[in-house]
N, C-alpha and C positions, 0 to 999 in steps of 0.2 A: 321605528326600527324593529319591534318587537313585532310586528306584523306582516313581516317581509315574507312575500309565497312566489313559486315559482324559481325559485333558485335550488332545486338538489343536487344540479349537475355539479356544483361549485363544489360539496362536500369530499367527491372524492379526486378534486383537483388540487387539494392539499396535504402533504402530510405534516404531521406535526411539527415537524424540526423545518419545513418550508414557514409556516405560520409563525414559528417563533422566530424566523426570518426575517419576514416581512414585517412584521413587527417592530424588530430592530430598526429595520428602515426608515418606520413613521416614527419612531423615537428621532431619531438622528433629525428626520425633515423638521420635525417639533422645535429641536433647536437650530437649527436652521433657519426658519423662519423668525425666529426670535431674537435672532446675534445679527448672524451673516447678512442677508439681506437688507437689515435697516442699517448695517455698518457701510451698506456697496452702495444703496442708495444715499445715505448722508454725504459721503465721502465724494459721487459722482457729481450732487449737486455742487456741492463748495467749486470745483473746478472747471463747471461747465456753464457756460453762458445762460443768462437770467432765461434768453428766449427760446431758447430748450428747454420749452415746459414742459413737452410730452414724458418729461423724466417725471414729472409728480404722479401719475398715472402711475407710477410702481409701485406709491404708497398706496392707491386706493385697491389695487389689483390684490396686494399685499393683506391688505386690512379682510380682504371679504375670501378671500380663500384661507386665512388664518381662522377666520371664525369657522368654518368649515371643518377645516383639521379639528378643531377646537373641539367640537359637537364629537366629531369623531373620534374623536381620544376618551373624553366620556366616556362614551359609549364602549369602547373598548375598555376601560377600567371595568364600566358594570360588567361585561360579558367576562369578564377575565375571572369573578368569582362563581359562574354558574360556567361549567366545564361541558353541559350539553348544550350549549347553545353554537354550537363549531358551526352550524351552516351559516347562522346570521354573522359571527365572528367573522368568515369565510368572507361574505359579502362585504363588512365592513372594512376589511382589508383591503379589498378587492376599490371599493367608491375611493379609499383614501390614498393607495396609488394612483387613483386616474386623477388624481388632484393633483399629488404631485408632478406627474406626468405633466399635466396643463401649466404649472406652474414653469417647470424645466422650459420647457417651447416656450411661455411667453416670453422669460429672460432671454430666450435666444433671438427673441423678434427683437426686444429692445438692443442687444447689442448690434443688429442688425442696423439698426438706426443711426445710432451711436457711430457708424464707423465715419462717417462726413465730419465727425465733428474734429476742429482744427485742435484741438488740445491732447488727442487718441497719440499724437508724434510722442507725449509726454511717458508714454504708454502704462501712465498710473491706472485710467480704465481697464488695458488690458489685464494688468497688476490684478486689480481689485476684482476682475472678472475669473480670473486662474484661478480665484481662492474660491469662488463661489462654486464653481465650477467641481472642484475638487471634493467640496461638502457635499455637493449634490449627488457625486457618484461617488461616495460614501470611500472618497482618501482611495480611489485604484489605478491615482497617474493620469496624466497628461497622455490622450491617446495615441499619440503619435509616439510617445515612449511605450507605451502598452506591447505593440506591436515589436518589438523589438526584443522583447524577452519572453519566455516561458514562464508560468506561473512558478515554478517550483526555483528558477532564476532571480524572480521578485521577491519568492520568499526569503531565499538565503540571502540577499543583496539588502534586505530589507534588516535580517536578522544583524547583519555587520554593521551596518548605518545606525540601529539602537542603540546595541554594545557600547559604540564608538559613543554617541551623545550620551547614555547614560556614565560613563566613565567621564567627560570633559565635560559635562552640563550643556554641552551644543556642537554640532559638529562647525568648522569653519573650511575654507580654501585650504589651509596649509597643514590640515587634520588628512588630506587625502592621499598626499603621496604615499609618506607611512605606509596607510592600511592599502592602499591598491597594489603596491610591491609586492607585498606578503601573499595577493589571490593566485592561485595555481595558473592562471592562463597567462600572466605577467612576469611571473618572477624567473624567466629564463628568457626574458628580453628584455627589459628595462632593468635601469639601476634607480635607485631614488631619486634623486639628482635630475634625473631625463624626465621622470612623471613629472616633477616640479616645473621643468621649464617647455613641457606641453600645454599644461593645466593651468598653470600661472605665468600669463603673459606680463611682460616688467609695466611696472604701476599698481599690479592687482593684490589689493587689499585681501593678507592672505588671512587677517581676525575677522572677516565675512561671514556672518552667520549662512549655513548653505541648508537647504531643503533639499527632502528626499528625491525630487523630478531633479535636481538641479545636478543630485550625486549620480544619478543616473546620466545624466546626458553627458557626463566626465567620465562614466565608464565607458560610453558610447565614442565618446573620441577616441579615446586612449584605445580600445580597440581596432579602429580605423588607424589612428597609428602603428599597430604592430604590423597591422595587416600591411601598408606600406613599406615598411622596414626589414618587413621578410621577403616581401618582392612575389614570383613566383616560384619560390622553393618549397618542396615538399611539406617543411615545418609549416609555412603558411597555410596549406591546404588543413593540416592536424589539427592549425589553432584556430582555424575558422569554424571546425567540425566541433573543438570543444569549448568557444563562448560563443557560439549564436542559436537563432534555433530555428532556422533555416533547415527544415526535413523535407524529404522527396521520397515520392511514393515510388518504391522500384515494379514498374509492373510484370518483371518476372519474375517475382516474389509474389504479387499478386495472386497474377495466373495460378502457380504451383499450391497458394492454397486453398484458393477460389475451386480446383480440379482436384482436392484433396478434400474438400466440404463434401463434392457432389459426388465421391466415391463413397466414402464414411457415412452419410446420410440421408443418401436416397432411398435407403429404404424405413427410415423414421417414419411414423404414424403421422406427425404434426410438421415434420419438415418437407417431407415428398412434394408438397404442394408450394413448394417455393423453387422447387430445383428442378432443373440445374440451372446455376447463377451463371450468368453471362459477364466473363474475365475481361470481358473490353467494355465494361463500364461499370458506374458506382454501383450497381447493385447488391455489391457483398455489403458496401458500408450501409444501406440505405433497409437490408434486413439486420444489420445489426442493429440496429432502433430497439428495438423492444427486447432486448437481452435474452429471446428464447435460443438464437443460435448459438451464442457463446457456451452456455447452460448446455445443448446439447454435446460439442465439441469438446468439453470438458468431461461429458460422462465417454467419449469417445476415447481419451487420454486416460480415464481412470475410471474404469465402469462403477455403476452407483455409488460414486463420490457425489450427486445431488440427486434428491428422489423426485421423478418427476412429478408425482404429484404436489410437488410445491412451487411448481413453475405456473407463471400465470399464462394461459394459453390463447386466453379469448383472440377473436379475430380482429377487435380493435382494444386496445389499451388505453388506457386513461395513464397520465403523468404518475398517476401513485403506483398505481400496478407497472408499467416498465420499471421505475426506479425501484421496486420492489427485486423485480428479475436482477437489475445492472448489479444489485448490492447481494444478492446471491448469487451471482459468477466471481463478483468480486473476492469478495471472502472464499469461495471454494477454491477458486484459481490460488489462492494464496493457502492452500489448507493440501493442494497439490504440490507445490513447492513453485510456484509462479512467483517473480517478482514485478510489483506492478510499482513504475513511477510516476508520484504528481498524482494520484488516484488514491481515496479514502473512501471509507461508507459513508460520512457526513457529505465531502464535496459531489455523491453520488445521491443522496437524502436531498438535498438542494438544490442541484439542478445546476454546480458551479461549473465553472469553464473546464474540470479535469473529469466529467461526469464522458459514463460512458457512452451516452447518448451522441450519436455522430454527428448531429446539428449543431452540437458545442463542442465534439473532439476530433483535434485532426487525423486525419489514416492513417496516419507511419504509427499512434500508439494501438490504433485497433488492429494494425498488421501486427505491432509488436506483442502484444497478447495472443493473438493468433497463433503468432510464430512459435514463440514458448508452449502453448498447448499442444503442439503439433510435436515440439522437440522433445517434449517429456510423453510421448505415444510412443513414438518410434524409438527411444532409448527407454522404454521401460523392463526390458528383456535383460539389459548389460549389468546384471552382475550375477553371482553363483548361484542367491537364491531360485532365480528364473533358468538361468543357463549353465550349469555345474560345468556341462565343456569347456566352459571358463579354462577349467582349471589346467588345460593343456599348456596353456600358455606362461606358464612358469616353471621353473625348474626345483626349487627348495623351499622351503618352509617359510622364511625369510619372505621370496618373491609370493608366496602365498598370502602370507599377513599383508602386504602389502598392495595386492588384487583388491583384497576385500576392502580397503580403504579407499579407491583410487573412484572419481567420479565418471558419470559415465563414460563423459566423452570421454575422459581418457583411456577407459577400457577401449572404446571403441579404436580409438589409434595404437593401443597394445595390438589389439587383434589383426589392424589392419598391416603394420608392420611387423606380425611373425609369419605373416603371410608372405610381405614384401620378400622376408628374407629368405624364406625358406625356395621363394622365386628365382631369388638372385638379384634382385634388386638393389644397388649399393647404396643408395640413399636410406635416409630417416624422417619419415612422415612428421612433423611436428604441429602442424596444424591443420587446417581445413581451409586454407586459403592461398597463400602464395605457394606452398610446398605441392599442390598441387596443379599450377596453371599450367604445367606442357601435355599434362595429360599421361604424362610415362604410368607413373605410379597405378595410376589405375586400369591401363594396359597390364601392367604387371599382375594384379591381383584377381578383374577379373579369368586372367589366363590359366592363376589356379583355380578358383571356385569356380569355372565351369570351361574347359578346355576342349567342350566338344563343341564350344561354339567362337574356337580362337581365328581370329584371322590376323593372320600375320601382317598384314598390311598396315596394321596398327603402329606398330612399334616403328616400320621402315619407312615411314614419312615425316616430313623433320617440321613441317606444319602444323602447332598447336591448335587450331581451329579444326583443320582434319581431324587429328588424331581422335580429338576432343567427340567429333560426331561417329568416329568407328567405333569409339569408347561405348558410346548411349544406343548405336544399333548393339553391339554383343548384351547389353544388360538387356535392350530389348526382345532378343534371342530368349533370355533368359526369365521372359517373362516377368522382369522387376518393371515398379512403378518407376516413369521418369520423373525426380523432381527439378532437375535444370536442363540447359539448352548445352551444348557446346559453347556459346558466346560465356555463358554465368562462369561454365570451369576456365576457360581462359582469364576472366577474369577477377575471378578467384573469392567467388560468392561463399562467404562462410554460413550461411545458414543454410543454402540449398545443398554445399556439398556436402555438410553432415548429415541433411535427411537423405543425400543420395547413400553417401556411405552405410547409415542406417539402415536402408533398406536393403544392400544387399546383406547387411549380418541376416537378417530377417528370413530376406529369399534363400542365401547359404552361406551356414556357418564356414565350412570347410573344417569344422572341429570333429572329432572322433569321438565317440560313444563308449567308452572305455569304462565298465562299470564299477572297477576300482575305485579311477579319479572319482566319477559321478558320486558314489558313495561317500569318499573322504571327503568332499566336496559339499555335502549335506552337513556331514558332524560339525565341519568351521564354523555354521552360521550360527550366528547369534539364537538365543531362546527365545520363544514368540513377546515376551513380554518385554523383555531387551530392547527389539528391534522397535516396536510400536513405542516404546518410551523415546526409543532414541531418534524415532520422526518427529514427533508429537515437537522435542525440543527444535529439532534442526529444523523444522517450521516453523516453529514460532520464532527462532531467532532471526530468519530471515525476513520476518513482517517487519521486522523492528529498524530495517533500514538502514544496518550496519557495512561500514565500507568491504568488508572484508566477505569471500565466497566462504561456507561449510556443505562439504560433501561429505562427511562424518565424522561426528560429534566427538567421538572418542579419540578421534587421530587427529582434527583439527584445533582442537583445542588445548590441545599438551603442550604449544610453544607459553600459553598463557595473556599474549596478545587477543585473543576471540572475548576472550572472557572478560577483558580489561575495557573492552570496547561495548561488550555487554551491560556491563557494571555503571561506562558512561553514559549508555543510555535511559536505562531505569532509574540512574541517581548522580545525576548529570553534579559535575563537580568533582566529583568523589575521586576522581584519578588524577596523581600525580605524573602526569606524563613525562614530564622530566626525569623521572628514575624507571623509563620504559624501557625495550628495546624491541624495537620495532621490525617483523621477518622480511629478510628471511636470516634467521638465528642460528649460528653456527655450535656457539659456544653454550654448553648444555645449561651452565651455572646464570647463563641472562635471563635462558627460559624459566628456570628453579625463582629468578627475583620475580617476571613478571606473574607466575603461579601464585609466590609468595604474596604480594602486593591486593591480588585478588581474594586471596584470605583474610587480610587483614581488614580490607574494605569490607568484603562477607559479614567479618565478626560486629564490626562495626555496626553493621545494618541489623544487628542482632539475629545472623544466621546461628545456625546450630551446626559448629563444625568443629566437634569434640575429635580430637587426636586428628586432624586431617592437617599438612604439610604441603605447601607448593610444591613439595619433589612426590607426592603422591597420586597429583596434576599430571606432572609430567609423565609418570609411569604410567600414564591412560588406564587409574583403574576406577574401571565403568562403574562400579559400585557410587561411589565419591563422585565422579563428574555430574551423573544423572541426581545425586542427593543435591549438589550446589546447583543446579540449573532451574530442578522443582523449585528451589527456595526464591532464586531468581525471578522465576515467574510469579508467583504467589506473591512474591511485593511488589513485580511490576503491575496488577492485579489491583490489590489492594492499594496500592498508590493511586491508581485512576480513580477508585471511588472514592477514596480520602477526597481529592480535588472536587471532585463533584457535592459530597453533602455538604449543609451547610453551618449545623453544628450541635451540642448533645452529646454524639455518640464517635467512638473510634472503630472504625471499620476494620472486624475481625472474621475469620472462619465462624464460629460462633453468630455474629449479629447479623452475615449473611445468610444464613440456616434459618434463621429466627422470623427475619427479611420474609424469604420466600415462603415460611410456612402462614404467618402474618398474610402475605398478598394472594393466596388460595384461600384461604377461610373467607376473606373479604368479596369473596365471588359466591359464598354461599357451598361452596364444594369442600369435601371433607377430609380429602386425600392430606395427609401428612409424611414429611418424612422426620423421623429420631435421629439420626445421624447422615455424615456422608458414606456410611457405610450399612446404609439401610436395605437389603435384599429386594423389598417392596419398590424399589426406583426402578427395578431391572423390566418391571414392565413397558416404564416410559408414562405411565399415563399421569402421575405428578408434574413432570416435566409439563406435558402438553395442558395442563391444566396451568401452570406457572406463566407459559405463554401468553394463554389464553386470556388470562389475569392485568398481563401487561400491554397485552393488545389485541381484543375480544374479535376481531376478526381476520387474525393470522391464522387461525388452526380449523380445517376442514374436519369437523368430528367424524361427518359420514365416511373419512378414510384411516379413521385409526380404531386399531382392533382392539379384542379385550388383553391380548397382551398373556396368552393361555400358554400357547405353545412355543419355542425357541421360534420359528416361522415367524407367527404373531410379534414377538417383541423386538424380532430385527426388524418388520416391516416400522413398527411404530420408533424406533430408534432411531434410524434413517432418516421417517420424517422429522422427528425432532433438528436433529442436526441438519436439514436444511432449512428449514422454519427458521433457526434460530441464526445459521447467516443469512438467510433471507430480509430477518428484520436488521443486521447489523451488528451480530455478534460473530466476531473474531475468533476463532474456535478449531482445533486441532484434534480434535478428539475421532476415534471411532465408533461405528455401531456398535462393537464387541465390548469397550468403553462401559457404555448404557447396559449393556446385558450382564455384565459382569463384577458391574457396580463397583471398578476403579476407583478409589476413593478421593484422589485426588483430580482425575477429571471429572467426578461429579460437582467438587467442590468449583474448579473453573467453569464448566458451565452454569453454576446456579450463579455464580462472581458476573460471568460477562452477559447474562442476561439483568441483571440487577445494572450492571452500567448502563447497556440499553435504557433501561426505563427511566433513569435518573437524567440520562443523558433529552430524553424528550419531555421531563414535564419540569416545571419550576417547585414543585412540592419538596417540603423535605423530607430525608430520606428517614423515614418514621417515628410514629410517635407513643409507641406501646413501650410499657414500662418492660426494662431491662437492666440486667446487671452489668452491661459491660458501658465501663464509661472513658475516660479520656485521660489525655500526660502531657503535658507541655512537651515533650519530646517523644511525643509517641508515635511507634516506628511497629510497622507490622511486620514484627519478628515471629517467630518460631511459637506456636501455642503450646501453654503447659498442659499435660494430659498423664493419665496416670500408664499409659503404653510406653511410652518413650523410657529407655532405656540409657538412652544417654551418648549410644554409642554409635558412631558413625558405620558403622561395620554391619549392625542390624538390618533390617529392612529399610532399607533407604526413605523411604517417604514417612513410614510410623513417627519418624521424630518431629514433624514438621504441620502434624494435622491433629484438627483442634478435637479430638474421640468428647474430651469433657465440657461440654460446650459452655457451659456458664461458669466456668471455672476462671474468673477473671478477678480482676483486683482493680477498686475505687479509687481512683485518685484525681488529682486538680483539673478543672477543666482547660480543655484547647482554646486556641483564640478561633472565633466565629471567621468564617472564610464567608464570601460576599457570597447571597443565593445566585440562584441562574436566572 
């Protein structure tokens, strides 16, 4: 093994968290071989006739490809302590799936066999075959079930089905009605009583221990039931839409972005030479393969939101390098306000079925990514900072404060309905879909924004489909982009009519230049520091995959529901939902409990929230929301690395500073920083040395500067922040951030590149002596510091950052958590 040549190409066909993948695998086949198969062979022979010898042939097939694995596991132990050995590792990995591989097809020839035999009626073979079958593909269902759900359906399905048996020590038959009434697609058509006597036909033993393929195939009835029971009623269509996952690719959604790529990126250095994509066939999915379009389309939507020199551009791509690109789209698309479902950087690290790779993911999510980057371009303009004219469109102070809250779309339907009115139009625009399928409306509005290209024939034909196409000649008149057909507005496409609407705000306001408003309209906005905190959080919150939308942090979060919903995700349990109340909240004293409630759990988690009151929540002052949200994150933060080390030490501000100036010295480089508030960061070149550290071939030296001039340390800033969601850091932060040495997003980023690292190697997470040690109940609250004041009122972050780094107190160790 140690003299294995001619394999390099293998090295960069694996990334680490692939390898420790695969890995797993041969673990699993390890016992596999070792249970399951001598259990299906023993068990096949006892019930199968003497002269069916060709069954012995499993043990001997068995025996010499065990020894195989055998040698090969070995071998893997040894390589697993000499960490440059990855190419042979590579290889070794590589021989012991095609083993099992060989192994998988021969059991499939024996059951092949097997099916003549007159005992199969008993169908204990087939029995005994499911199980093996299910080890082999490591517990992912019965494929015929597979197909019938979406991954993120399997997870949550899977999540209920534990719950359930860890609470009853095993789930049975008559554990199911119960919990299937209570799912959201069920419980406004079944009563309990009716799941019972679908699922349990009379005779049926309801104390039946049941398996997860089995719980599945009962939610697969029971669906097929509603669906009959609604008939062809509307509701049926709803409920189809919300438990199956049955998606269709709309190709005039297609079209519209496919003709929307080849506007925006034709004249790109690296993309020119792909375009223009042809909208009648896959060839949009088939260049998203290597994630440089997404990457591009994203800086199209938010220019240098990713630097391009961290995209990988070569002409052919190795697996490492795409999932490289897929996991920096991912992350930035989520750093832009993109919500992505079923999609992680690890299932994108691995190559899992939610990866953005189109060979594994269906089109409606790579359209629906698309769509989102497109919808946040064309509404990037709709609020005061960008468009002060805004402010025409209200009347008092009041409707002022209330502009500035409002998300975009809904400015967008402000705008489009002071137009309507001022038209004469007696309707009320409320959406981007039904409210518009006759077409009137938008007769009405282009007639004001541009009435030198009115033709009246519009409004006097009583034909939706007409109207709809006199509507798209005037906007053409008018020199706007088309994003739908006449057929899409009739039919009442909500994502084409908001880009169509969009782009006439774009082509013409019909707002006035009044440089009164325009000026008072500047004063309203937020201080620059304000607003960049108050993105920083309203992204992160929304990575975290909570039910509820935020369009602004300070106004959405005053009912106290956001926050309650925040709290259960970071510290899941923690909410008594029973003493919730859930919006929309009339009465101010429910908001004041659920404000209250989120303080207490706060204090609990050892926030630092001296004098602060749930009714001080509710009075949206920014001060206090943006203090409790930092603290929030900073424990969701340190929580993720708590989980990961494996024991020693409690994971503080402090031991992550310590962390990272430890894993730069260890590279021979000299660079250190004193604190998160060290000036010397603002270069960036510690950062890109930290990287460097944790993964020696992320960071292009020949493109980062000395870091001399403001010029110089945006450029190296930039690259940092995409390097570092490039490798799988989750990150919010800006350029300005790094240059101006934020103290608290230094500290997140030195945090979510340290999870990175921990996340791909098995090592523990350090072994130089330090003074912070560990608490049977240790909880990464608030660091003591000699800054802190004490008082919520201060600068809101000082109370919460650890200035004195070693400033910690000894006490009893934690229990050891299992390594990785």
């Amino acid at each position: 093994m140690s003299k294995f040549e001619g394999i390099q190409s293998l090295q960069n066909q694996f990334s680490q968290a692939q390898l420790r993948s695969l890995k797993s695998k041969i673990l699993v086949l390890s016992v596999l071989t070792n249970k399951r198969l001598e259990a299906f062979i023993s068990r096949t022979e006892k019930i199968l006739p003497q002269k069916y010898s060709f069954y012995s042939s499993i043990k001997v097939k068995f025996t010499e490809e065990d020894k195989k694995i055998q040698f090969l596991m070995d071998k893997l132990l040894e390589l697993k302590k000499n960490t440059h050995d990855t190419i042979i590792y590579a290889a070794t990995l590589e021989s012991a799936m095609n083993i099992h591989k060989a192994l998988v097809e021969y059991c499939y020839s024996i059951r092949a066999k097997a099916q003549f035999v007159e005992t199969i009626r008993n169908r204990t073979f087939n029995y005994e075959w499911l199980i093996l079958q299910k080890e082999m593909s490591k517990f992912e269902g019965i494929q015929s079930l597979q197909n019938q759900f979406s991954q993120a359906q399997l997870r949550s399905l899977k999540s209920k089905f534990l719950h359930l048996k860890k609470e009853n020590g095993q789930v049975t038959a008559g554990d199911l009605p119960p919990l299937l009434v209570n799912l959201k697609p069920f419980n406004m058509i079944f009563k309990e009583e009716e799941i019972r006597e679908i699922l349990c036909e009379p005779g049926t033993d309801e104390g039946k221990k049941l398996d997860f393929e089995t719980f599945l195939g009962a939610y697969l009835n029971l669906q097929t039931q509603a669906t009959k029971k609604l008939g062809n009623s509307k509701n049926a269509s709803q409920f189809l839409k919300a438990t199956t996952t049955l998606h269709t690719v709309q190709n005039s959604e297609k079209e519209v972005y496919v003709a929307h790529i080849n506007s925006y990126l034709r004249d790109d250095p690296f993309m020119k030479q792909f375009l223009p994509i042809d909208a009648s066939t896959n060839a949009l999915f088939d260049l998203v393969k290597d994630g440089v379009l997404l990457c591009k389309l994203i800086n199209v939507a938010v220019p240098n939101t990713i630097d391009d020199r961290a995209i990988n551009t070569k002409k052919e791509l190795n697996l490492w390098e795409r999932n490289e690109n897929h996991t920096l789209c991912l992350n930035s698309a989520k750093a832009i306000g993109c919500t992505v479902v079923n999609v992680g950087s690890q299932d994108l690290a691995e190559g899992k079925v939610s990866n953005l790779d189109v060979s594994v993911l269906t089109p409606h999510l790579v359209l629906g990514l698309i769509s989102q980057i497109i919808k946040i371009q064309l509404l990037a303009d709709l609020n005061l900072r960008k468009t002060p004219q805004l402010l025409e469109l209200v009347d008092d102070d009041d409707d002022m404060e209330e502009l500035v809250t409002l998300s975009p779309e809904k400015v967008l339907l402000k705008w489009m309905n002071f137009h309507l009115k001022n038209a004469g139009y007696t309707k009320t625009v409320t959406n981007f879909s039904t409210d518009l399928t006759d077409g009137e409306a938008y007769a009405y509005l282009l007639n004001v924004l541009a009435p030198e290209h009115c033709n009246p024939a519009t409004l006097d034909t009583e034909d939706p489909a007409e109207r709809a196409a006199l509507v798209l000649e005037h906007a053409e008149r008018m020199k706007c982009k088309r994003y739908l057909t006449p057929k899409d507005i009739v039919d009442g496409s909500t994502n084409l009519n908001l880009a169509f609407v969009a782009q006439l705000f774009h082509e013409r306001t019909g707002l006035s230049n009044d440089s009164s408003k325009v000026s008072y309209a500047e004063m309203m906005t937020d201080d620059e520091q304000v607003s960049r905190d108050e993105r920083c959080f309203r992204l992160w919150i929304a990575s975290l995959g909570i039910s509820s939308h935020v369009d602004n942090v300070f106004e959405d979060l005053r009912n106290g529901w956001i926050l309650l919903e925040i709290l259960d995700k970071v510290a899941p349990g923690t909410v008594n939902w029973k003493q919730t109340t859930k919006p929309p909240i009339k009465m101010p004293f429910r908001k004041v409990e659920n404000c209250n409630q989120a303080v207490r759990i706060g204090k609990h988690l050892r926030f630092s929230l001296v004098n602060i009151q749930g009714n001080d929540i509710v009075q949206g002052n920014k001060k206090l929301i943006l203090a409790f949200l930092w603290q929030l994150m900073r424990y969701n933060m340190l929580q993720l690395l708590k989980h990961l080390r494996t024991r020693s030490h409690e994971i503080t501000d402090g031991y992550i500073l310590k962390w990272a100036n430890r894993k730069v010295k260890s590279t021979g480089r000299t660079s250190q920083m004193e604190n998160y508030k060290d000036r010397s960061l603002s270069n960036g070149i510690f950062f890109l040395e930290l990287l460097t550290a944790v993964e020696p071939r992320v960071v292009n030296w020949n493109l980062v500067t000395k870091g001399i001039s403001d010029e110089e340390k945006k450029l190296n800033a930039t690259y940092i922040i995409s390097v570092a969601r490039k490798l799988g850091c989750s990150i919010f932060l800006l350029p300005e951030d790094i240059m101006e040495v934020n103290q608290k997003m230094m500290l997140m980023l030195t945090a979510s590149i340290m999870y990175y690292y921990y996340q791909q190697c098995d090592e523990e997470p350090g072994s130089a002596t330090s003074s912070v040690a560990v608490t049977p109940d240790a909880s990464p609250g608030p660091s003591i510091n000699g800054d802190d004041d004490g008082s919520m009122y201060g600068d809101y972050f000082n109370m919460t950052m650890d200035d004195a780094i070693s400033d910690t107190t000894s006490v009893s160790n934690l229990e050891d958590i299992a390594s990785l």
